[in-house]
N, C-alpha and C positions, 0 to 999 in steps of 0.2 A: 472244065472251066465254065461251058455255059449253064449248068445246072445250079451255081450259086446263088444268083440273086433268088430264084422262086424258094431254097430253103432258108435264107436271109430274113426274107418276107417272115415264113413262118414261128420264128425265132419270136421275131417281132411283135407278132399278132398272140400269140400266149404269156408275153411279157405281158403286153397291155391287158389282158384278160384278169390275169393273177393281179395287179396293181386295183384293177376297177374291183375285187372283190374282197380286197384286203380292206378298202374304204368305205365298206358299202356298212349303215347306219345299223346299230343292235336296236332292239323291240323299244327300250326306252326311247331311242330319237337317238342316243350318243353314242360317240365310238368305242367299240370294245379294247378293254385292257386288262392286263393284270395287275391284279393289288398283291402285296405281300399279306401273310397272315398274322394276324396278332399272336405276341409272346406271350402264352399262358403264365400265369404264377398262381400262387395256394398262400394266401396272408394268415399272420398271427399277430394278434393285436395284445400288446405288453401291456401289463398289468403288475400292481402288486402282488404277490401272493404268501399266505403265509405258511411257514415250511418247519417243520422240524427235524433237526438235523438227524440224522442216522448211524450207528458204530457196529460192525459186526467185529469181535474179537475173538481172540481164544487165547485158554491158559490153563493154569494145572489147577486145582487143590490142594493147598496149603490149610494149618493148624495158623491163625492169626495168634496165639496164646497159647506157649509151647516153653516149659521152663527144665533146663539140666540138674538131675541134682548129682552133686558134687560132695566129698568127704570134707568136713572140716579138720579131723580130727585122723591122725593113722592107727593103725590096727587091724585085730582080725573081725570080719566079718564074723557075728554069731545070726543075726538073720537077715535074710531076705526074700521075703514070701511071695514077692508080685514077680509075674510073668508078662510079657505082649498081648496086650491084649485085655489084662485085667482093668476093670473097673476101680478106683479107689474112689473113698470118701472124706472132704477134707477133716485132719486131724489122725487120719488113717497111719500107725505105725511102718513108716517103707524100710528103714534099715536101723539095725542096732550093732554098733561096734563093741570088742571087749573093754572094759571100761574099770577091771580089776585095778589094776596100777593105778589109775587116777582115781579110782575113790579112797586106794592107800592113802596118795599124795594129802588126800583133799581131808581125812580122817586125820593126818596128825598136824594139817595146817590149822584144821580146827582146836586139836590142842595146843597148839601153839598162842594161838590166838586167847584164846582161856586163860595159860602160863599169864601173857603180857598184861591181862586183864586181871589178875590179882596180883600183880607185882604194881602196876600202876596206883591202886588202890594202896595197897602197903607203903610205899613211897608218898601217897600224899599225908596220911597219917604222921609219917615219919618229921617231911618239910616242917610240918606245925609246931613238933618239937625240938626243930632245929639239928634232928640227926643225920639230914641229907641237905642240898644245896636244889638249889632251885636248876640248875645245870640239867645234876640226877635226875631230877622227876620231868624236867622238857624229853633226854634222853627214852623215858619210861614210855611219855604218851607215844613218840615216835617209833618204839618198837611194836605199842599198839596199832598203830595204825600201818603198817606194815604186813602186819598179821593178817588183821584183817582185807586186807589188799590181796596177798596170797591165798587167803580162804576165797574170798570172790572169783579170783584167776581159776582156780580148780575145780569150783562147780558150776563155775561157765566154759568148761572143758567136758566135763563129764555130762553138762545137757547136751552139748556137740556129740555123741556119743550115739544119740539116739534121732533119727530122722523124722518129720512126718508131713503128709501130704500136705502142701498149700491150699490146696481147692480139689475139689472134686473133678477128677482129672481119669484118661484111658494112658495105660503102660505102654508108648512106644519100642522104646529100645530097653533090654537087661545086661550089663556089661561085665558082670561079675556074678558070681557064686557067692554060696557061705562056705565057709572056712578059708576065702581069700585074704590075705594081706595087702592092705591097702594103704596106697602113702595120701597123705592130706592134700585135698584138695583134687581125687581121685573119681573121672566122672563116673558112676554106677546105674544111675536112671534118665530115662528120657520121658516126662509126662507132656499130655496134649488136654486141653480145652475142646474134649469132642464139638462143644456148640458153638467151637471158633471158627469151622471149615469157611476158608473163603478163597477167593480169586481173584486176581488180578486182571487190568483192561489199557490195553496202552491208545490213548483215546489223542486223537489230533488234536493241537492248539485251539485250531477253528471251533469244534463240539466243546470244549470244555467251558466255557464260559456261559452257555446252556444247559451244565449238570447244576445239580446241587445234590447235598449229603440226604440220604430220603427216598430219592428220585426210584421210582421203580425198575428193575431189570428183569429178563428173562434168560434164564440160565440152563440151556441142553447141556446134558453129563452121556456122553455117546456110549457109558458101559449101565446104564438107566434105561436108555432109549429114547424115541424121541420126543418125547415130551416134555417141555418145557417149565423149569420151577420158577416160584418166584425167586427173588432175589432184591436187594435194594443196596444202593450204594453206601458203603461204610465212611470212604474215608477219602478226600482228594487232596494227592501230595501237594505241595506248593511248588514244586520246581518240573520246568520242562526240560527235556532232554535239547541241547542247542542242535546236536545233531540229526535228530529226525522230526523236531518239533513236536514232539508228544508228549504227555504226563501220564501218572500212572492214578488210575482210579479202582479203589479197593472195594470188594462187591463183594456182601456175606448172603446167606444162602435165609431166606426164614420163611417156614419152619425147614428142617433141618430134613431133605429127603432119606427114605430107609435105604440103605447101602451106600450111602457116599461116605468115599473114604478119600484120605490125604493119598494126592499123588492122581487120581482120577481127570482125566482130560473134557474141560469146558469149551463149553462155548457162550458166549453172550451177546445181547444184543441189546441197546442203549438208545434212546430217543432222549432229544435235546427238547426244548421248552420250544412253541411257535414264534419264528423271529419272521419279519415279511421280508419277502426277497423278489426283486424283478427280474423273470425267468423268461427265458425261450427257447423255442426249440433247439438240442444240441445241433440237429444239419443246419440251422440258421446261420450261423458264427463260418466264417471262413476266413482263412488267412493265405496271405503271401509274403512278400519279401518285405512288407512295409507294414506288416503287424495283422492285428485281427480286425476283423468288421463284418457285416449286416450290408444286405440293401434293404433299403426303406419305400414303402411305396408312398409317394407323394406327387399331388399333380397328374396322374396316369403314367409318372414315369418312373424305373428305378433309381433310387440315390444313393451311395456309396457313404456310408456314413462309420467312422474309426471307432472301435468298443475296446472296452477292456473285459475280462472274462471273471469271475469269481469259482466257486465250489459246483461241480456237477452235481445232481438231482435226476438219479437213473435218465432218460430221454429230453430233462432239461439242463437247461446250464443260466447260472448266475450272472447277471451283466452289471458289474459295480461302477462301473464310468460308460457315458456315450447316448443313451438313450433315457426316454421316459414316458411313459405310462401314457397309453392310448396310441403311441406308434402303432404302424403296422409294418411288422417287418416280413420280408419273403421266405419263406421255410422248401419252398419245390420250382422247381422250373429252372435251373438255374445255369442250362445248358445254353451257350451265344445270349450270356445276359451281362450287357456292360453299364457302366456308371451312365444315366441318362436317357437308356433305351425304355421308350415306352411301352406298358405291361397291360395286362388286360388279368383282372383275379376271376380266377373259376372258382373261387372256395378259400371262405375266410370261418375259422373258427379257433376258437381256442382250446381242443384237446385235437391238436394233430396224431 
């Protein structure tokens, strides 16, 4: 117990020590403290920019101009020369039906037609001298023109009889033989417009308003290789799918690569006309429970400011509501950064 106060003392005397050196003045004159560190950020400064929109699609090759031909007339087949494959030329013979029976038919509707026509004759002869009635000879002309009605009917049957190419066309499909029996209306050929091969592009609402009919495309055929053909848009439906929001834009091949063939799997790729669009960096854009937004650097501090987003642009993205041009909005730094915290930029450019 008597050895307390002298370690009491000591206690004391290092206290006062530590205090007198914790106040003692830094090199400047003032007392030493800590400061916190400034919150880095990385700025982008929003601008217009002009963008043309982008489509990468795929789809087969198709004949755009592809016609069945079908029998009008039944019978047997006496020929049919073309195979898959063949070439025709238009006016080219494709198929000839037996055609015996209807040139009988058509052989004595013609003499029929003759009988009424000098019977008609005889009969007007006759009226003039009052040895027939006016009755008789209306009857006469009626059986003429009957006749002849009949003769018509049977050698627009017997040119049904004989087929021949519309246009200069490649043989898809052969569905019959010669010596077949065929009932009318029997489909036999399949021809294709080799210089119709085209393909299809299911192109978003957004891009379409950016095509037009013309517009250039570029067309990979992955059994070609990779090399890309021209191509130019043919044709843009009018109506969009409600459910995916797409239309279909029809894209011919010109000039016509050597081995593309119907059924060959494409690829394409589509650029839309320059529309300007106010872009930022896609990490710019962040959202929570109360929608999307940007901070803004304004004043040395950040600002919380509400966006709406449009169409991405690989690493950028579209801001159609919230912002304008000459902003500068934060793109990095965005760890312990709240609405209002003061920011310090290390780096403002505009190709982050």
């Amino acid at each position: 117990m008597q050895s307390s106060p002298p370690l009491l003392i000591l206690v004391l005397l290092f206290a006062a020590l530590g205090g007198c050196n914790g106040g003692e003045p830094s090199a400047d004159g003032s007392k030493a403290r800590r400061h916190s560190p400034d919150h880095l950020v990385e700025l982008f400064t929003v601008t217009l920019e002009p963008i043309r929109g982008q489509h990468e699609s795929t789809g087969d090759l198709r004949y755009r101009r592809q016609v069945r031909i079908h029998t009008q007339e039944e019978g047997r087949i006496e020929q049919l020369p073309w195979y898959e494959g063949d070439r025709v030329e238009k006016g080219d013979l494709l198929v000839r039906l037996a055609s015996d029976l209807i040139q009988a038919e058509l052989d004595k509707a013609r003499a029929t037609t003759r009988q009424a026509r000098l019977d008609l004759q005889r009969n007007r002869e006759l009226v003039d001298t009052h040895a027939i009635s006016e009755v008789e000879l209306a009857r006469s002309r009626t059986a003429l023109e009957v006749a002849e009605a009949e003769e018509q009917l049977l050698a627009t049957r017997l040119r049904r009889t004989t087929i021949s190419a519309p246009f200069e066309a490649i043989v898809t499909e052969r569905l019959a033989e010669p010596g077949d029996v065929v009932a009318r209306y029997a489909h036999l050929l399949t021809l294709a417009d080799p210089g119709s091969l085209m393909t299809e592009a299911r192109v978003s609402e957004l891009l379409l308003p950016q095509l037009r009919v013309g517009d250039p495309v570029a067309v990979r055929i992955d059994a070609l290789g990779t090399k890309p053909h021209p191509g130019r848009i043919l044709r843009i439906h009018p109506e969009i799918d409600p459910a995916t929001r797409r239309g279909i834009v029809e894209v011919t091949l010109e000039p016509l690569p050597d081995g593309a063939r119907a059924g060959q799997f494409a690829r394409l790729h589509l650029e839309g006309r320059p529309v300007s669009r106010l872009l930022i960096p896609f990490n710019a854009l962040r959202r929570d429970r109360e929608g999307e937004f940007v901070f803004v650097a304004q004043d040395g501090k950040a600002v919380r400011v509400a966006v709406r987003s449009g169409q991405r642009f690989a690493d950028r993205i579209e801001i159609s509501d919230g912002l304008t041009p000459g902003q500068r909005v934060i793109y990095r730094g965005f760890i312990g950064l709240k609405d209002g915290k003061p920011v310090k930029a290390v780096h403002a450019d505009n190709r982050p």
